[in-house]
C-alpha positions, 0 to 999 in steps of 0.5 A: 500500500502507498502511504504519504506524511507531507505537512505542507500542502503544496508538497502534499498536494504533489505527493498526492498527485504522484501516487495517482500517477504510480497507479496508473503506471500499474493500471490501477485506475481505482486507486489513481482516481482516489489519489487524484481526487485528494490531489485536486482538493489540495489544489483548490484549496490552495488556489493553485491553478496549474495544480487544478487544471492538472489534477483535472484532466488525471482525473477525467483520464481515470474515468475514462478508463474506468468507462465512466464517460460522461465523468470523464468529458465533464473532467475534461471540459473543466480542466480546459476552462482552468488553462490560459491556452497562450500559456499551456498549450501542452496541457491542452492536447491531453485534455483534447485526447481524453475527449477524442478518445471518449467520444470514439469510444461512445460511437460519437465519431462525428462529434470527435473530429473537432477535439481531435483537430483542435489537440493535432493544431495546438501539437503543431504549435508546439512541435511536440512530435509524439503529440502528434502522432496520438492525434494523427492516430486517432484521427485514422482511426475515426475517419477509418470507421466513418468510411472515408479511406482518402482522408484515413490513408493520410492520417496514416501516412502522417502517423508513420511519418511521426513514428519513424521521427521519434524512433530515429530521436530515440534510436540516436540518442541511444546510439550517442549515449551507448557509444560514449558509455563504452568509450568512457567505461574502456578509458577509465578501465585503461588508466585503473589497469596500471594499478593492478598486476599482470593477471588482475589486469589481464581479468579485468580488462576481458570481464570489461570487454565482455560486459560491453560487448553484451551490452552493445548485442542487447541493445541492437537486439531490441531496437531491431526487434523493436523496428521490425514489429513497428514497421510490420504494424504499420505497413498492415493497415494501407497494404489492407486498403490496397488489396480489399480495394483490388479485390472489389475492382476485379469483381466490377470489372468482371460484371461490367466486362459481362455486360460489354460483351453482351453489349457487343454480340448486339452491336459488334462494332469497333468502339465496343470492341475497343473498350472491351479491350481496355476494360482486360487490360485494367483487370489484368492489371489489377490482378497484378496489384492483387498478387503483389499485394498478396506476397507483400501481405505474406512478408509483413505476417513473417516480420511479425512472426519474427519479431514475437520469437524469443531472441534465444530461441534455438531450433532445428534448422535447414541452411539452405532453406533459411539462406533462400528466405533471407536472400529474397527479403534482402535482394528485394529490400536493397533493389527497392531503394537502388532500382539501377543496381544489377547483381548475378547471385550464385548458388551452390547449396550442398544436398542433404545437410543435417539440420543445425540447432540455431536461432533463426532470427539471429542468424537471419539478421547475419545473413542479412547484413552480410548481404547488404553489405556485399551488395553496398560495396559491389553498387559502389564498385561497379561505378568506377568498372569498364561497362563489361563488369558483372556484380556477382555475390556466390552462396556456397553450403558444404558440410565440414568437420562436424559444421555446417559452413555459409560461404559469402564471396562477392567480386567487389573491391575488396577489402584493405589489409590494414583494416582487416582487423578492424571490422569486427570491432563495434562502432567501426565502419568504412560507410559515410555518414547517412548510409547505415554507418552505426558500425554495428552490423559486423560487430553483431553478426561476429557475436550472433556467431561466435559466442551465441552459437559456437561458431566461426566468422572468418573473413578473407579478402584482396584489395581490387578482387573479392570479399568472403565470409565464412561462416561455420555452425556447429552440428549437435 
């Protein structure tokens, strides 16, 4: 149970305001309610304004969730007349939310629009980016249930736009704070080692690398895991629209196709005959948008699958068949952004491999990024090659010593013998800034292998003809 002891009120009153907050963050909406409402009491008494408007909208927002509706807008509209609107614009928007999202959750939609766009203007104001995101949200949600998909479409993309914001702040400023982490932790171990004998330091410094390699594998982890299943969710909504839309189309199309070519049994002449024409090319079109939108449908459902198995999850595996999934996601993944890009991909898959106990989410993303990275180096070559140049990435699986090996070979520039030691190392990369430089890729895909498998990512190279990788996993 939750106590307080404040003698003075505004203390008190803030104390009060505090645990009404730890009850919502457990979702115990009873006991928020009751500690708001001792909040506000306070706060009237004491004729703090802010403190009034504050305790209001908490309140409003705790009936809300207790599906006490009219409770909640009465709380809602009052904290808005306690608030100077030049002064507290922020505030503003999580009065206008608890309004729009009662009013959508009484059936009122309608009538929800105009809080929904008062709350986006003064998020706008504001240029508070996770503000408008609830707002955007909400506002697709409403027009998606008054039927008008145009309008629920742009708040949708607006959506996506606010989200890919918010999680490159957040992702960056993880990044930063991740990177100066290591680098200070590194330099203070550094200056303690010279206190310490031959074996302590030898101890300490690997426990140090140890616990910074973790925490840098962790932390890519969940913010993968974390893009993935963002992206997934948000790609599912418009790729919906795209294919009940087509289906619809395909069917008018038929019918009206039907009563053209009853029209021209009539008539036979060459207008007729003309439209009937273009009337197939539509449909056949269409029906392309509808398998499309199908395979596109498909890959959102395994980036989901993806992103709800667990990290360590270990499992019997064919190779072969894991390198064919992977291989499809990233070729189409990078032609999407580089249309111009060619590449011969050759694939020399042993027959009958035994099956390899992994984690196939973690050794997908190796494959990935080995890909990726291959295809970056060859697109950057090729521009400096005689028109003859072929860009060619070769995939080989043989069975070795009691491992099954992944052997990557690309016909790129190579890579530099006095940067060769360097690239499994965090934080190093030869990419400039913009193009996915957090030099992280190799460093995790070196872990996922080694220390998370028991295997082996070997890297071989000459400057001005080709890159390998091989990769080797252990059976049994």
């Amino acid at each position: 149970m939750l106590h307080i002891e404040c003698d003075e009120k505004q203390g008190q009153g803030n104390c009060y305001n505090n645990i009404g907050n730890a009850y919502v963050f457990l979702d115990d909406y009873d006991g928020a309610l009751k500690y708001h409402l001792k909040s506000y009491e306070i706060k009237k008494e004491i004729n703090d304004e802010f403190g009034i408007s504050s305790s209001l909208i908490n309140i409003g927002v705790a009936y809300f969730h207790r599906k006490e509706y009219d409770q909640a807008l009465k709380y809602a509209y009052e904290s808005i007349s306690k608030i100077d609107e030049s002064v507290d614009k922020h505030s503003l928007t999580y009065c206008y939310e608890c309004i729009g999202n009662t009013l959508l959750a009484q059936g009122k939609t309608e009538e929800a629009l105009e809080p929904l766009f008062k709350g986006l203007q003064f998020s706008l104001d504001i240029n508070a980016i996770d503000r408008i995101a609830a707002f955007n949200r909400m506002l697709y949600r409403a027009h998606k249930t008054l039927g008008k998909p145009t309008e629920a479409l742009f708040y949708h993309e607006q959506h996506q736009e606010n989200w890919e914001q918010l999680f490159k702040k957040s992702s960056d400023e993880k990044m930063k704070n991740l990177e100066v982490s290591y680098r200070l932790d590194v330099a203070e171990k550094e200056a303690e080692i010279h206190r310490l004998n031959h074996q302590e330091l030898k101890q300490a410094y690997e426990k140090l690398q140890t616990t910074q390699e973790q925490l840098i594998v962790q932390e890519k982890l969940a913010s993968l895991g974390q893009l993935t299943a963002g992206i997934a969710h948000e790609i599912k909504n418009p790729l919906n629209f795209i294919n009940n839309f087509s289906a619809v189309s395909v069917e008018l199309l038929e019918e009206l196709s039907d009563e053209f070519f009853s029209e021209k049994q009539k008539n036979d002449n060459s207008q007729v005959s003309e439209i009937a024409m273009q009337i197939d090319v539509i449909k056949s079109n269409i029906e392309k948008i509808v398998v499309h939108g199908n395979r596109a449908d498909n890959i959102v459902q395994g980036m989901l699958k993806h992103s709800r198995e667990h990290d360590d999850e270990a499992r019997p595996t064919n190779i072969n068949e894991l390198i064919e999934e992977n291989l499809v996601l990233a070729y189409h993944g990078w032609m999407a952004k580089h249309k111009s890009f060619t590449v011969k991909i050759i694939k020399e898959f042993a027959d009958s491999l035994p099956e390899v106990n992994v984690s196939q989410q973690d050794i997908s993303r190796v494959v990935i990024n080995l890909l990726n990275n291959a295809f970056y180096a060859l697109n950057q070559w090729k521009e400096s090659q005689p028109p003859s140049y072929v860009a060619q990435v070769t995939i080989q699986t043989f069975f070795n010593g009691g491992s099954v090996c992944l052997h990557f070979i690309d016909n790129g520039p190579g890579i530099p013998e006095k940067i060769r030691n360097e690239v499994f190392n965090p934080f190093f990369t030869t990419k400039p800034t913009g193009e996915g430089n957090t030099g992280l890729g190799l460093s995790l895909s070196h872990d996922i292998i080694v220390k998370g498998h028991h295997g082996s990512l070997d890297l071989d190279s000459k400057s001005g003809e080709f890159t390998s990788f091989k990769i080797c996993l252990p059976v049994g």
